[in-house]
C-alpha angles and dihedrals in degrees: 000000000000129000116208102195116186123173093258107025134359134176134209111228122192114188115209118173090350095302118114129220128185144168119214124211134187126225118233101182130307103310112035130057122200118211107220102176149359118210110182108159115244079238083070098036113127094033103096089243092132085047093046086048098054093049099058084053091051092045093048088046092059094048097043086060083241132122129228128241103194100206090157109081101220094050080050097052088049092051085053091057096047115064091175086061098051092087084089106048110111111248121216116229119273 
């Protein structure tokens, strides 16, 4: 797994056989990340390696002090079906 963090955006990209996946994500600020889009190859599906991608973002996320805006539908139904993930999302104001 690799993280490739600019200013402004940044994506995570996991190589398996050769094929790459990623996961791209936008800055807002200093303390939120919006993730914008998940590529895995239909040559990878079934392998968890979307999954394994938004889990590095969610536990760097936690460690990084920001919260997560999941814009990309994918990363947000993963989100959905972890609820353990669920500390970083960003919450809207009551």
């Amino acid at each position: 797994m690799e993280r490739e963090d600019g200013p402004a955006k940044g994506r995570y990209r996991l190589v398996i056989d050769g094929i790459e996946a990623e996961m791209t994500y936008t800055r807002v600020g200093h303390r939120q990340l919006i993730i914008d889009h998940t590529e895995v190859s239909t040559a990878l599906r079934g392998r968890k390696v979307g999954e394994r991608l938004v889990r590095q973002a969610i536990e760097d996320a936690r460690l990084d002090g920001v919260t997560i805006i999941p814009l990309c539908p994918f990363a947000k139904a993963q989100i959905e079906r972890h609820p353990e993930w669920q500390d970083v999302l960003r919450h809207s104001p009551a």
